[in-house]
C-alpha positions in Angstrom: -49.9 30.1 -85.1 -46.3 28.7 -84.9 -45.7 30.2 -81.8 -48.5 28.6 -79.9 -47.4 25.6 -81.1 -44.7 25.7 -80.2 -45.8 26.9 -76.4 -47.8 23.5 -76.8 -45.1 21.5 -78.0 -43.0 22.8 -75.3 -45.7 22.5 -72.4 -46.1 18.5 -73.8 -42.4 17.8 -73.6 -42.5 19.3 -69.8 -44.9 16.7 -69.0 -43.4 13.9 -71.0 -39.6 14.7 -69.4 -41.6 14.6 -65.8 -43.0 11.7 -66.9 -40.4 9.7 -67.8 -38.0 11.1 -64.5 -40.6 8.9 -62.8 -40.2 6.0 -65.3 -36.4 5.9 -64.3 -36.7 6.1 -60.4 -39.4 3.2 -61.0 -37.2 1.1 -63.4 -34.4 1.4 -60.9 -35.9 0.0 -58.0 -35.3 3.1 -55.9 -38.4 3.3 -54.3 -41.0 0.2 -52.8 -44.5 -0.6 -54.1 -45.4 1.1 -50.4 -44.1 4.6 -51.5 -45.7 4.8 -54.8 -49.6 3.9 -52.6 -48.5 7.0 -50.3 -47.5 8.9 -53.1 -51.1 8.3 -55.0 -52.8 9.0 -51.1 -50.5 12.1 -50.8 -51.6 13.6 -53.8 -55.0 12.3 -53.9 -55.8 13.5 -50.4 -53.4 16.2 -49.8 -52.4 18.0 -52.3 -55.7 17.8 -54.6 -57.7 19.0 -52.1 -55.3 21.8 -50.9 -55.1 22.6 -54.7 -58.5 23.0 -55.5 -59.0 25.4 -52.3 -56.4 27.7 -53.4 -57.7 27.9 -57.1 -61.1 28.7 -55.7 -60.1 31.4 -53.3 -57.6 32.9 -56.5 -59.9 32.7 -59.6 -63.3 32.7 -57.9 -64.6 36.1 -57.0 -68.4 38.3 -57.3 -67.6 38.9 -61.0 -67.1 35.5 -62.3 -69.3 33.4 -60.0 -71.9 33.0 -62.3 -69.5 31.8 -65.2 -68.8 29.1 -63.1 -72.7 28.2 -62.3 -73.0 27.8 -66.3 -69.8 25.9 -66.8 -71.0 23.7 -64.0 -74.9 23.4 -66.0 -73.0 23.3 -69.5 -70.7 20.5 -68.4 -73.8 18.6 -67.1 -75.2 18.9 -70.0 -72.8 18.1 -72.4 -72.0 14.6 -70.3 -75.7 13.7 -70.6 -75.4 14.1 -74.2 -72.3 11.9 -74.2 -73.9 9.5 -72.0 -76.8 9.4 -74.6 -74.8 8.1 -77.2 -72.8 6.1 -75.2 -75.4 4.1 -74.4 -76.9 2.8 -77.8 -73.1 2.9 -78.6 -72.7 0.0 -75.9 -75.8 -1.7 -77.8 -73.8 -2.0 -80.6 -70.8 -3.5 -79.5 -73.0 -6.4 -77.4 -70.9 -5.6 -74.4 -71.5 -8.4 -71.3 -73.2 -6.9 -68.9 -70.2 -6.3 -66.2 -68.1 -4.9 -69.4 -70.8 -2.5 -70.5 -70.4 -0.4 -67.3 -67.3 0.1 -67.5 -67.1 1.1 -71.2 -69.9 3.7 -70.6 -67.6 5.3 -67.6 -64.4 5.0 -69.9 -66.4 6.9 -72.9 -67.6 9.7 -70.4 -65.9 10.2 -67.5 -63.0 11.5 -66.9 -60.0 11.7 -64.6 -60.0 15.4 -63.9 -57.8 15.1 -61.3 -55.0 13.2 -60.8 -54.3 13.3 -64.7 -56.4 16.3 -66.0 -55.3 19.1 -62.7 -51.5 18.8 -64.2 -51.9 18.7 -67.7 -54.4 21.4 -67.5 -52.1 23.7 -65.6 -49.1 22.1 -67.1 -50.4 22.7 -70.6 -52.8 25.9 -70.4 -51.5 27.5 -67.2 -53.4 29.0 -64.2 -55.8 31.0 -66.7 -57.3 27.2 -67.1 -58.2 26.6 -63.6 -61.6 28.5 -63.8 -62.9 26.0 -66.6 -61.2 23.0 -64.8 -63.0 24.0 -61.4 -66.8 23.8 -63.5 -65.6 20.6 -65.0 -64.3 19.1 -61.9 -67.7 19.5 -60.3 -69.9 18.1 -62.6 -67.8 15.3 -63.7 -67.4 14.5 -60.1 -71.5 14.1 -59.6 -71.9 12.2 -63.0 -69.1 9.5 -61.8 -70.4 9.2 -58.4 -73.8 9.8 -59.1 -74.3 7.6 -62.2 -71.2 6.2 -63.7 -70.1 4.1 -59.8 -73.9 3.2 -59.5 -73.9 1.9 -62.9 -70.8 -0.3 -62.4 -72.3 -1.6 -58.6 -75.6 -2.2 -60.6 -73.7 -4.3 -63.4 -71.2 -5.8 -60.9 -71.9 -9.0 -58.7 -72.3 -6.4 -55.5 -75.2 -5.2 -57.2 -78.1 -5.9 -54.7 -75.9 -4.5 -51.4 -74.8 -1.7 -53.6 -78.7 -0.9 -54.5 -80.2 -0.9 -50.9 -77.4 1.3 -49.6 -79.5 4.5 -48.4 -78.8 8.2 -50.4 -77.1 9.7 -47.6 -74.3 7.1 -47.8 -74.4 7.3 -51.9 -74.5 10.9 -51.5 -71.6 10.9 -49.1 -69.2 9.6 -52.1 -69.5 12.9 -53.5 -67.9 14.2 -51.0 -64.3 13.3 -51.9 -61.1 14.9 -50.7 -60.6 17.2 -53.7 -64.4 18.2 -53.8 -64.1 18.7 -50.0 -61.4 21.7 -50.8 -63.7 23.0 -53.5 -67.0 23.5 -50.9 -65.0 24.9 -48.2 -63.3 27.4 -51.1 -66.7 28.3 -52.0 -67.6 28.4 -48.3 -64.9 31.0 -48.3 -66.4 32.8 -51.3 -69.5 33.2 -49.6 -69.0 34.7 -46.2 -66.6 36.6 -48.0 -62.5 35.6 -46.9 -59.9 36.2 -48.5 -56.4 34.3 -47.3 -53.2 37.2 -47.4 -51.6 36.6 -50.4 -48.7 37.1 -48.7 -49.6 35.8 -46.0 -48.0 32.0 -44.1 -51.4 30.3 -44.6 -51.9 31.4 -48.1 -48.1 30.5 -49.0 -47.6 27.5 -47.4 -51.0 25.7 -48.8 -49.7 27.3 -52.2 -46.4 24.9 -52.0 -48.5 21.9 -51.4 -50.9 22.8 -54.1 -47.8 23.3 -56.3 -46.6 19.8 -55.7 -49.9 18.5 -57.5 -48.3 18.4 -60.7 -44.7 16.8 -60.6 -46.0 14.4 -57.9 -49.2 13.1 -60.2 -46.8 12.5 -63.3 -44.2 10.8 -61.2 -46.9 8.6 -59.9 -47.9 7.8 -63.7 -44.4 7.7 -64.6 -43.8 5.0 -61.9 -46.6 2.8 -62.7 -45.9 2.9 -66.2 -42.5 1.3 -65.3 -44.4 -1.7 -63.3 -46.8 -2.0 -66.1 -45.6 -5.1 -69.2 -46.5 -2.9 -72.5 -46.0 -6.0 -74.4 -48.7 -7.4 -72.6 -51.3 -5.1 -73.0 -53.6 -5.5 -75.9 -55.9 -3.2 -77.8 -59.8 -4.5 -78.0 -62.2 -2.9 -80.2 -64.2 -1.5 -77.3 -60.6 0.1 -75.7 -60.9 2.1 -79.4 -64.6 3.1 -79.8 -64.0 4.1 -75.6 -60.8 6.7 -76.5 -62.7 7.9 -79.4 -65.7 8.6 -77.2 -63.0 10.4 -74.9 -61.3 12.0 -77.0 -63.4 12.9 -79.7 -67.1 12.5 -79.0 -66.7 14.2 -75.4 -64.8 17.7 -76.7 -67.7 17.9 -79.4 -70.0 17.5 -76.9 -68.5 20.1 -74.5 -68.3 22.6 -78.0 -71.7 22.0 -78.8 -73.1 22.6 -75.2 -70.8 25.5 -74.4 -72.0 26.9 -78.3 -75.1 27.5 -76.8 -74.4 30.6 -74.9 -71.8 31.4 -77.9 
């Protein structure tokens, strides 16, 4: 037991030491406002996307295909369920009605990418990715698909946002990092395999392995433009972390209990 948590410990203090590198660059003024936006649209449409494709064509193969169609259903499930309590939760609270959106997509969804790619692989290792690729996918189609629809229906753009036709809705799916994951399945399908040792395979294997740093420097450098002492802590910032932290995992457990 000890020497797992220590593994944890030691895999949190990676991340925090990352972390706080970009914290310093940002407090120093060594970089513009301009290099932190390409940074996020480096990683976001670079590196993600590159990231995902190699983790499909690694951990995705005939004998564990299937395991990732049940994640993929289990996940859907279990954010349906948290979306279901989320809802009469919202009640509850008498949230105004361009707040209430936005709590339900802060008690559900999750940022499985730039955040959750790094700490997954940062805290869990590669043998993570498999899980993280089922998530990825159905978290992506619950944001897009109900959590952005619900904030556009809240929101004052709320009548353009409703006639926009599905194809263009449907498009949103399609982002960047989701783009990496079809054509990795693509792959899968008509059955290639990049040379492991091969110069395709190992140079989209350095991008990919610049996810990580990259992502915490980036949170490491807007947590240095961010006044802490300004922030302040509403109830509904609470009853939302609880919902992500605690309600959500249950979820997931109880869903992912069903197949033992």
């Amino acid at each position: 037991m000890l020497p797992t948590f220590l593994i944890s410990l030691n895999s949190v203090l990676i991340i925090i030491t990352i972390i706080i590198i970009g914290l310093i660059i940002g407090k120093s003024n060594a970089v513009s406002s301009h290099f932190i936006n390409d940074l996020s649209t480096i990683v976001v449409n670079v590196a993600l996307p590159v990231s995902v494709f190699i983790s499909a064509q690694k951990y995705i193969n005939k004998q564990n295909f299937h395991i990732l169609l049940i994640g993929v259903i289990l996940s859907l499930i279990a954010i349906g369920l948290c979306f279901l309590i989320a809802i009469p939760v919202a009640r509850l609270l008498h949230l105004n009605k361009d707040r209430r959106s936005i709590f339900l997509n802060g008690f559900v969804n999750a940022n499985t990418l730039f955040v959750g790619l790094p700490l997954n692989l940062a805290l869990f290792g590669s043998k993570s990715l498999p899980y993280f690729l089922a998530y990825f996918v159905a978290n992506t189609i619950t944001t897009w698909a109900i959590g952005v629809k619900l904030i556009y229906k809240d929101g004052p753009q709320a009548t353009d946002a409703i006639k926009l036709p599905l194809w263009r809705r449907t498009l949103n799916l399609l982002t960047p990092p989701m783009w990496g994951f079809i054509i990795g399945i693509i792959f899968f399908f008509i059955n290639i395999k990049l040379p492991v040792n091969g110069f395709l395979y190992q140079g989209l294997n350095y991008v990919a392995n610049v996810v990580t740093p990259l992502s915490l420097i980036f949170i490491g450098l807007q947590l240095a433009k961010t006044q802490l002492s300004h922030l302040k802590m509403e109830k509904i910032d609470i009853v939302a972390q609880i919902g992500k932290f605690v309600i959500t995992p249950l979820m997931m457990r109880l869903s992912y209990g069903l197949i033992n």
